[in-house]
PAKOL-158910 format. One record per residue (C-alpha): residue in three letters; x, y, z; residue number from 0. Coordinates in nm, 2 decimals. Layout:
ALA,X,Y,Z,NUM;
...
//
This chain:
UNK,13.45,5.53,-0.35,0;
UNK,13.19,5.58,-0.11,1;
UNK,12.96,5.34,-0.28,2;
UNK,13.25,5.07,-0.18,3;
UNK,13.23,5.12,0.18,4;
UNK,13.06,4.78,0.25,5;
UNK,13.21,4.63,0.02,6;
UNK,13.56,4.71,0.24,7;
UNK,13.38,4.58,0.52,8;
UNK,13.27,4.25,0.37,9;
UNK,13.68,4.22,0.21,10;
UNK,13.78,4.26,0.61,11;
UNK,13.57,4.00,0.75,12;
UNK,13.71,3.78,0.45,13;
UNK,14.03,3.82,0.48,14;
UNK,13.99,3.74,0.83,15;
UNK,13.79,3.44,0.76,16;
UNK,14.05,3.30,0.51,17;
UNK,14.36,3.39,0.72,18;
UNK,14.24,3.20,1.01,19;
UNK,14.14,2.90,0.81,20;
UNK,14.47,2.90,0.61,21;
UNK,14.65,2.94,0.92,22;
UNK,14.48,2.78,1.18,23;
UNK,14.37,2.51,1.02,24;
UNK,14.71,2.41,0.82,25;
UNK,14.88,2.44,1.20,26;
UNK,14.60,2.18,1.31,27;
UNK,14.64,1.94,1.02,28;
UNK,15.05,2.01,1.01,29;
UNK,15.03,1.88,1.42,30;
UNK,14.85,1.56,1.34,31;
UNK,15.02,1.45,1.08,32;
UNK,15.37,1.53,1.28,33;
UNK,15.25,1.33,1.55,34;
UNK,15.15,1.08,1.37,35;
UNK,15.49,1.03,1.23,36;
UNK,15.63,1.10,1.58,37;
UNK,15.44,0.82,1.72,38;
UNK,15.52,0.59,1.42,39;
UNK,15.89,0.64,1.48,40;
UNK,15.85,0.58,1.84,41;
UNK,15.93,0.89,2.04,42;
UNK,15.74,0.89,2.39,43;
UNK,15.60,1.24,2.42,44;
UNK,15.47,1.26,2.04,45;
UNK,15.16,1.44,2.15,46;
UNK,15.34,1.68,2.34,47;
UNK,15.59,1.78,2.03,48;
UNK,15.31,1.78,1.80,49;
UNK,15.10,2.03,2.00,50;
UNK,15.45,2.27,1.99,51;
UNK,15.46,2.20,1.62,52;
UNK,15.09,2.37,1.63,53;
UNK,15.18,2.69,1.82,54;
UNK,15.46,2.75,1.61,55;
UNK,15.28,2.65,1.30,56;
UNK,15.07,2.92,1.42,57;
UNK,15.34,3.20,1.52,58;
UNK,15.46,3.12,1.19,59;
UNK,15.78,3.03,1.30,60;
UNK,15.74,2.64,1.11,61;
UNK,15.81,2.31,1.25,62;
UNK,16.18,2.32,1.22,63;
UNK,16.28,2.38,1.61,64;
UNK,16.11,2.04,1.67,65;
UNK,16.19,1.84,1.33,66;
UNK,16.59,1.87,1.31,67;
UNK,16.61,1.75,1.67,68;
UNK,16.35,1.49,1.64,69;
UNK,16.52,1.37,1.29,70;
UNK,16.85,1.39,1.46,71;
UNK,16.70,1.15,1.74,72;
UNK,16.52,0.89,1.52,73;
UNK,16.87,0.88,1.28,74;
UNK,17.11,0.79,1.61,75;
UNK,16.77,0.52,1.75,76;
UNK,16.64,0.39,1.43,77;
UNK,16.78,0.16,1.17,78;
UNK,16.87,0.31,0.83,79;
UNK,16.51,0.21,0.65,80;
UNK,16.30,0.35,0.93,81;
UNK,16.48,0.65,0.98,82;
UNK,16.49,0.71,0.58,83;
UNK,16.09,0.68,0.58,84;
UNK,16.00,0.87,0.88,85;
UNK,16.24,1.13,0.81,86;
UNK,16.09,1.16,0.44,87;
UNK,15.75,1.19,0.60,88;
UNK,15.84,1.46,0.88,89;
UNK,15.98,1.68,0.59,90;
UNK,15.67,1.67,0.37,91;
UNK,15.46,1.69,0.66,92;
UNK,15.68,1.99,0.79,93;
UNK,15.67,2.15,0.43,94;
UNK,15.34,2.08,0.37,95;
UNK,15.25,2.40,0.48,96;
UNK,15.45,2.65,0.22,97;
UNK,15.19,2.48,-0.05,98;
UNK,14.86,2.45,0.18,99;
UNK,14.84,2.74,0.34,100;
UNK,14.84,2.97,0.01,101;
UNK,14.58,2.78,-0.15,102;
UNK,14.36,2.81,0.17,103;
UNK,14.40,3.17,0.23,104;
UNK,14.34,3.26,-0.13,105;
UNK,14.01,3.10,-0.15,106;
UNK,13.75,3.34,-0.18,107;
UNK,13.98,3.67,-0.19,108;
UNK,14.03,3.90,-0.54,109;
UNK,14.36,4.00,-0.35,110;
UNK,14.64,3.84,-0.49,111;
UNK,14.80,3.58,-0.25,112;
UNK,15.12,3.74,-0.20,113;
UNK,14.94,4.05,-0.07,114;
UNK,14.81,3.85,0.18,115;
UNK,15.12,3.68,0.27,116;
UNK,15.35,3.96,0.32,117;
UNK,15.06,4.13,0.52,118;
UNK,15.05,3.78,0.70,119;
UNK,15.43,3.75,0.75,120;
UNK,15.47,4.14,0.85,121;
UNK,15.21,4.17,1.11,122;
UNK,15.33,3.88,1.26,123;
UNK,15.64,4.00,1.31,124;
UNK,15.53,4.36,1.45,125;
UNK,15.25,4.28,1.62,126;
UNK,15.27,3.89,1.72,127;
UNK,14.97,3.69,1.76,128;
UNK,14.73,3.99,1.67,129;
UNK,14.93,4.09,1.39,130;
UNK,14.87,3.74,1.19,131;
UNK,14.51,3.91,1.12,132;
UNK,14.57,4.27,1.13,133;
UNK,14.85,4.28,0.85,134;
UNK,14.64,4.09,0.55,135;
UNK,14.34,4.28,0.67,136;
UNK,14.52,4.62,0.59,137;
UNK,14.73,4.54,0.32,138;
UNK,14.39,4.38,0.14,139;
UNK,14.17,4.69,0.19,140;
UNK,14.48,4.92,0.10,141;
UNK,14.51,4.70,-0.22,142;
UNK,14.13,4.71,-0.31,143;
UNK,14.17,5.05,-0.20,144;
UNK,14.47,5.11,-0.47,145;
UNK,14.28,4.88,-0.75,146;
UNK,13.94,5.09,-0.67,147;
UNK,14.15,5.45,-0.68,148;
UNK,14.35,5.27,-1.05,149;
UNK,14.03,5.22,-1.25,150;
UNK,13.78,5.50,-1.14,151;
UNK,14.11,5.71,-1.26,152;
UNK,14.10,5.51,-1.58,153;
UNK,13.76,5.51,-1.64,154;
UNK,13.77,5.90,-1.61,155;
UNK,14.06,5.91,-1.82,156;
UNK,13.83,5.70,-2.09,157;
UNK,13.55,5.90,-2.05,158;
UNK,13.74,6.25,-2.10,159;
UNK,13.78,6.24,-2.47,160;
UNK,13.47,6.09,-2.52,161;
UNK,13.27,6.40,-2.36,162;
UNK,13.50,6.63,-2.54,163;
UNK,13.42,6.52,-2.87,164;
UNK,13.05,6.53,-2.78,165;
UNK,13.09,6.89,-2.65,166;
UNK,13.26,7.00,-2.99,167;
//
């Protein structure tokens, strides 16, 4: 395994590449399109709830803190049409995320997406901020690690009989 040693390296500086696009960059898009329904509905300080809907987008906590109130708002303000549509659109846009960000964060990574999403989810919620990169980072080297440690074991295991019978 020695041989694989950049190759670790290279998997770490993935991983953090994909994590921070998948997350980043879905908590960006997941803003804009809240505020965009925000301001289409008509509440004043769209921007402001947008850019909350971004940090927790990012902290992984979702958009829910902001959406049920804000749907609860538009449904007591809004005639039944309007509120229908916007609220249809601020759910999408809130789920939006459970579908993007996978797609984003496995992009370029041969470690399986839900490897990197329970590293994602559980170094958030140990370490924070600095855990959103440091759990996929170790549990995608650990699973290389495991998949590297699995098939040199096979491959001796396959090569055993084969000097054997050679030897005899």
């Amino acid at each position: 395994m020695p041989q694989r040693n950049e190759d670790f390296v290279g998997l770490a500086g993935t991983t953090i590449r994909s994590v921070s696009q998948g997350v980043i960059g879905i908590a960006l898009v997941q803003a804009f399109l809240f505020g965009i329904g925000l301001k289409f509905a008509g509440i004043a300080s769209a921007g402001l709830l947008a850019f909350v809907v971004m940090i927790l987008s990012i902290l992984q906590i979702g958009s829910a803190p902001v959406l049920i109130p804000c749907v609860i708002w538009i449904w007591m303000t809004k005639d039944f049409v309007t509120a229908l549509l916007v609220t249809v659109y601020l759910v999408v846009v809130g789920l939006a995320d459970n579908v993007l960000k996978p797609l984003l964060m496995g992009r370029g990574l041969t470690t399986p997406i839900p490897v990197i999403f329970l590293g994602l989810l559980g170094g958030t919620l140990t370490h924070g901020i600095i855990g959103l990169f440091i759990g996929p980072i170790v549990l995608a080297v650990g699973w290389e690690l495991l998949m590297a440690w699995v098939n040199d074991d096979q491959a001796e295991d396959g090569e055993a009989p084969a000097e054997r019978a050679s030897a005899e």
